[in-house]
matplotlib code that plots the C-alpha trace (Angstrom):
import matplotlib.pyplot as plt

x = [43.5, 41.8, 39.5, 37.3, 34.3, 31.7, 28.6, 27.4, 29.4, 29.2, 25.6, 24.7, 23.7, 25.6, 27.9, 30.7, 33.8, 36.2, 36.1, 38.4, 38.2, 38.8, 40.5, 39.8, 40.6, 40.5, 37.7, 38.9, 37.3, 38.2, 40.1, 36.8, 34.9, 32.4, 33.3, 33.7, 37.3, 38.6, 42.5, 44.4, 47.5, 48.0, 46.8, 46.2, 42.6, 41.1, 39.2, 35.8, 35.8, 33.4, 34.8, 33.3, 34.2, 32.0, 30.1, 28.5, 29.3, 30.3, 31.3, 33.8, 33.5, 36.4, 37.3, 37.5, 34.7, 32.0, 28.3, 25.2, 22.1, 21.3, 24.8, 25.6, 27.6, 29.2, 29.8, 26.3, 24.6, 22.6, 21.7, 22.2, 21.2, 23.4, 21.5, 22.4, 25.5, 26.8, 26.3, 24.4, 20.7, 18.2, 14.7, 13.7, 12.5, 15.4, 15.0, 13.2, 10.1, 11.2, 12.0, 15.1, 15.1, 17.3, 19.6, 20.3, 18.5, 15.2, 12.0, 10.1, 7.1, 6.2, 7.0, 4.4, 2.0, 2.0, 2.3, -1.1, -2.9, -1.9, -3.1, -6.7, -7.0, -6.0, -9.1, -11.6, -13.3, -13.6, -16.7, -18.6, -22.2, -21.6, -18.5, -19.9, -21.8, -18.9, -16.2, -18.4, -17.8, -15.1, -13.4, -12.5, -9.9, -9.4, -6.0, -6.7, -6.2, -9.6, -8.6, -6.4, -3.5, -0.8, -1.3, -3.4, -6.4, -7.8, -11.7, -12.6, -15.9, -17.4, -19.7, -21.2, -20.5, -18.0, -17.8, -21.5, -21.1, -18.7, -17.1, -14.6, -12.9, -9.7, -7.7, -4.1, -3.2, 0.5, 0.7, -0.5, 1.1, -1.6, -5.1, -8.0, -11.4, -13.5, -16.5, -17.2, -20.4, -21.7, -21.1, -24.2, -26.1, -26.2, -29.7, -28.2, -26.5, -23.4, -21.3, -18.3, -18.8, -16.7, -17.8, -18.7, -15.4, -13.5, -12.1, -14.2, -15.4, -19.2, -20.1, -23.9, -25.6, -29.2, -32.4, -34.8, -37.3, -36.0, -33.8, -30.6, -27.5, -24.5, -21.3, -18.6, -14.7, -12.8, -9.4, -7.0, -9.6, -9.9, -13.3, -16.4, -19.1, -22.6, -23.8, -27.8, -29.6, -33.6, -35.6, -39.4, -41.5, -45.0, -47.0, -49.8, -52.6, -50.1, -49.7, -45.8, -43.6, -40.4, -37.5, -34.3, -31.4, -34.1, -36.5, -39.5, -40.5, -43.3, -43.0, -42.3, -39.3, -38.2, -37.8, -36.5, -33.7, -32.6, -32.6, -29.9, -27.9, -27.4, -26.3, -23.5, -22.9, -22.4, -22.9, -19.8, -19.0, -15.6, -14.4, -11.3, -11.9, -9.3, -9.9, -7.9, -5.1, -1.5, -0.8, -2.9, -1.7, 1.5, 0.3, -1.1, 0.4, 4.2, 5.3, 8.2, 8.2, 8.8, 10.7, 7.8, 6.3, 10.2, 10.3, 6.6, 7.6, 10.7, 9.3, 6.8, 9.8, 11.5]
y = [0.1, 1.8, 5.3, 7.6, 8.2, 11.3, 10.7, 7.4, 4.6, 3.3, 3.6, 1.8, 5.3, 4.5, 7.1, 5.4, 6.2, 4.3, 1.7, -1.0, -2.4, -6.4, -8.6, -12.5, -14.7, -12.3, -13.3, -16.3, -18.0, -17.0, -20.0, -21.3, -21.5, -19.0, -15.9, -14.5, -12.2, -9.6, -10.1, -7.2, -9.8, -12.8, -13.3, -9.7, -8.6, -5.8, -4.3, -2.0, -0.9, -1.0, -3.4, -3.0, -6.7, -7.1, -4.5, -5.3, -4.0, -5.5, -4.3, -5.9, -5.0, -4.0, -7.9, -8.2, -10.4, -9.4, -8.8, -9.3, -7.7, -4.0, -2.3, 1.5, 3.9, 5.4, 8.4, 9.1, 7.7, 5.4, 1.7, -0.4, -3.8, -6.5, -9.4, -13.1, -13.0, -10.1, -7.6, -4.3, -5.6, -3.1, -2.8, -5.9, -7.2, -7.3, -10.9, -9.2, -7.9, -4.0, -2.2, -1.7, 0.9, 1.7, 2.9, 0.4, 2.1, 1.4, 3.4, 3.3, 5.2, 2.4, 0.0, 1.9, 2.2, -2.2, -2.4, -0.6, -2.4, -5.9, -4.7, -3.3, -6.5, -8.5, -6.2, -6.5, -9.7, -8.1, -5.4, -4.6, -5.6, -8.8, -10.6, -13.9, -13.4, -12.2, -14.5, -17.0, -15.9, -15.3, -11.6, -10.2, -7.4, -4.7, -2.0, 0.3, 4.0, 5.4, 9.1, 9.5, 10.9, 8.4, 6.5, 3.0, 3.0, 0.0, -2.0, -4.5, -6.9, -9.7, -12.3, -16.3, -16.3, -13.7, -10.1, -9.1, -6.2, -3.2, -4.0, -1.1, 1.3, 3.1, 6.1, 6.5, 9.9, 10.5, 13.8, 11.9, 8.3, 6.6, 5.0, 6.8, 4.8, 6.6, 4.5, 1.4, -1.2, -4.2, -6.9, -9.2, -8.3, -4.8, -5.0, -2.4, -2.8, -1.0, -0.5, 1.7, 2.9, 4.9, 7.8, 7.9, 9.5, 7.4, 9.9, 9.9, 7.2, 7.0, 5.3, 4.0, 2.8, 1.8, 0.0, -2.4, 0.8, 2.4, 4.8, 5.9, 7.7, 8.5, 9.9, 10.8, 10.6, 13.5, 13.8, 14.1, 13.9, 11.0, 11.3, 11.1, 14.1, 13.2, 14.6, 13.1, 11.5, 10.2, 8.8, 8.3, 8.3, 7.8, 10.9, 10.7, 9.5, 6.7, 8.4, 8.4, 11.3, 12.2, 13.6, 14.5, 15.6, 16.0, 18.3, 17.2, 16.8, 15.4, 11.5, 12.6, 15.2, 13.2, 10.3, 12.6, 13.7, 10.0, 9.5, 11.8, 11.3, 8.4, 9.6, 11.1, 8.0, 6.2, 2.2, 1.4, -0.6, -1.1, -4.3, -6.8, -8.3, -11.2, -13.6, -12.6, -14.6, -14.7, -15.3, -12.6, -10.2, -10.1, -10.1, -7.1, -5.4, -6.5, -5.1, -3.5, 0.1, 1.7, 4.7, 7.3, 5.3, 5.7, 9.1, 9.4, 7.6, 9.6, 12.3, 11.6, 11.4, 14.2]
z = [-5.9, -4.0, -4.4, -1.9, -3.5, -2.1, -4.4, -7.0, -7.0, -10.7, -11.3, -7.9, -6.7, -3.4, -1.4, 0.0, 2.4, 0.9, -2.4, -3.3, -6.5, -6.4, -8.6, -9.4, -6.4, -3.9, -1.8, 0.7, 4.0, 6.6, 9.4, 10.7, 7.5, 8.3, 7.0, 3.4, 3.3, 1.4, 0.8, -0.2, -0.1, 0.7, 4.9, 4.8, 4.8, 4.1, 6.9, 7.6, 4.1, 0.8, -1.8, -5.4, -7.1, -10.7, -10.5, -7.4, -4.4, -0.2, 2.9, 5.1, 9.1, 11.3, 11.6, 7.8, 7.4, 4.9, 5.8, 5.1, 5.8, 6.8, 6.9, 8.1, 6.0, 8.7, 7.1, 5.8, 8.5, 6.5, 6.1, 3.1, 2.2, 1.7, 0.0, 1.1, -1.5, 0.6, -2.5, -2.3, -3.6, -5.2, -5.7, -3.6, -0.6, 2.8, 4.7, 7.7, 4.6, 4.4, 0.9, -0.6, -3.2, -6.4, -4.3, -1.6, 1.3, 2.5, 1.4, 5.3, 4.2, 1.8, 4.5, 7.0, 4.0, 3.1, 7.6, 7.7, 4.9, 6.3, 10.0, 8.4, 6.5, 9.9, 11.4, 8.7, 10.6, 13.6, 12.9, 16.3, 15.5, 13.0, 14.2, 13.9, 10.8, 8.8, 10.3, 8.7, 4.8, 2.9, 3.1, 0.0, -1.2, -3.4, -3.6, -6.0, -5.9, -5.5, -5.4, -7.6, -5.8, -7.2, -3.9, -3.6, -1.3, 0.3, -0.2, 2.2, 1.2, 2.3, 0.7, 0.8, -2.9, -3.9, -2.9, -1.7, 0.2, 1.7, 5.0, 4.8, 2.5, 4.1, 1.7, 2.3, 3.3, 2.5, 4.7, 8.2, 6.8, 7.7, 6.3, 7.1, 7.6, 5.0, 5.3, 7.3, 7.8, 9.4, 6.0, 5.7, 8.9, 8.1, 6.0, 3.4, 0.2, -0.2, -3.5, -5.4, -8.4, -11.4, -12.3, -16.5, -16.9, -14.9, -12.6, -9.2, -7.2, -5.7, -2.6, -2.9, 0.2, -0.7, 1.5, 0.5, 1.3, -2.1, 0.2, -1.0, -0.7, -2.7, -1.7, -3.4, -2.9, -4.7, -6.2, -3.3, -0.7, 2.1, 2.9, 1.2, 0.9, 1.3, -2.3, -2.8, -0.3, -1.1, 1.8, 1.9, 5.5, 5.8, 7.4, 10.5, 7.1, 5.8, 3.0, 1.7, 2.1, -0.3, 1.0, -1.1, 0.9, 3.8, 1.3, 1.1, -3.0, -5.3, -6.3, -9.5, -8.8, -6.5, -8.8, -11.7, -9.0, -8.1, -12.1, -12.3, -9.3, -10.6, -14.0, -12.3, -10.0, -13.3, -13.6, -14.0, -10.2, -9.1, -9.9, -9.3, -5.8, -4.6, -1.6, 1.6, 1.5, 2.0, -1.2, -2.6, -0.1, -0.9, -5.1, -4.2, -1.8, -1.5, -5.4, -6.6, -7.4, -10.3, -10.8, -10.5, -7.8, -5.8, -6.1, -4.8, -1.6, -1.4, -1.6, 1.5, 3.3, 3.1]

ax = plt.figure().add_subplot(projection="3d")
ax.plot(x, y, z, "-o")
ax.set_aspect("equal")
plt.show()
């Protein structure tokens, strides 16, 4: 029997020209082996048409053989996925590493999002002023969403040991679909330490960049924002005498306000430091970056679409 469907085929949330619904046995080979066929009767198959068969659902092309892969809805205009078994698949990954969504079709803006975290991660070794010295350790990774925008950021480190210091930190921004480099350094040869830190509640992120001098600045990333703002800065310079100058966001102050000022930037820095590093790898990348969406996390990429 067949039925022309306009809107959701049986919960598969797929709009289809036309739907026949199989019986057992109907699927054959076609002569040479190859092909899978839908028989409507006996040497008689059916052709360019959507078959639903157990709940699942195929397409056969215009010679009647059933397909796999991406597949057109010529009516719609858009592509479906047709897993190995030739049935629709859903929420996975197509043989060629784009999305499929709960709906059949791909989700492209999370496929440009997980193509621009591998290539900054491919491009995290090759800093201009310390190639050599950080090709030598071991890169570490972080994707976590640091600005709490329901999208996840990305925090490049290096280190001899484990994760020492900042290489790069890069914000997705949904509007431009694309990572923005919010701060990048020189790893290891750089002579400053860099870290992220968690605000006390949890909501903003501070970047600290401090000198063996005692010089320090914090900046900090806010909600929705892909850059960070330059909120206290400390410095000391010694004047024509020798004698040590304080500056705080290029003021000059006493020792001791100056010190009482640092105290409390970094009260609102927190000291809490962002945590949860993994080697670059392969393996790890695709842990991290290759998952499957849940249903809020669909209709945020969707919605970037549209």
């Amino acid at each position: 029997m067949r039925k022309q469907m306009a809107g959701i085929l049986c919960g598969l949330m797929m709009a289809a020209a036309g739907v026949m619904t199989a019986q057992a046995d109907d699927w054959a080979l076609s002569d040479d082996g190859k092909h899978w066929m839908y028989m409507e009767s006996p040497g008689d198959p059916v052709k360019d048409e959507w078959i639903e068969d157990g709940e699942k659902l195929y397409y056969v092309d215009a010679k009647g053989y059933m397909k796999t892969g991406w597949v057109t809805n010529k009516e719609e205009g858009k592509k479906y996925y047709m897993g190995p078994d030739g049935a629709m698949a859903f929420n996975t990954f197509a043989a060629d590493g784009r999305y499929v969504g709960p709906d059949g079709t791909g989700v492209e803006t999370y496929d440009k999002y997980r193509k621009a975290i591998r290539a900054e991660l491919k491009s995290s070794s090759k800093t201009k002023n310390s190639k050599k010295a950080v090709a030598q350790t071991q890169q570490y990774f972080l994707v976590t969403d640091l600005n709490r925008d329901g999208y996840r950021d990305l925090v490049v480190m290096c280190g001899q040991q484990g994760p020492e210091s900042l290489l790069k930190v890069a914000v997705w921004d949904p509007e431009d679909e694309k990572l923005q480099l919010a701060a990048e350094f020189d790893g290891l040869d750089s002579g400053m330490k860099s870290t992220l830190y968690l605000d006390p509640e949890g909501e903003e992120v501070w970047l600290e960049t401090s000198e063996s001098s005692g010089a320090m600045n914090l900046f900090q990333l806010r909600k929705g924002t892909t850059l960070f703002d330059n909120v206290w800065s400390f410095s000391m310079k010694k004047d024509e005498d020798g004698d040590l100058r304080y500056y705080m966001n290029e003021d000059e102050e006493d020792r001791e306000t100056w010190e009482l000022f640092m105290s409390k930037a970094r009260q609102e820095r927190g000291n809490t430091s962002v945590t949860g590093y993994l080697p670059v790898t392969e393996e790890n990348i695709q842990v991290q970056v290759d998952l499957v969406l849940d249903e809020r996390e669909i209709k945020m990429w969707k919605k970037a679409e549209e």
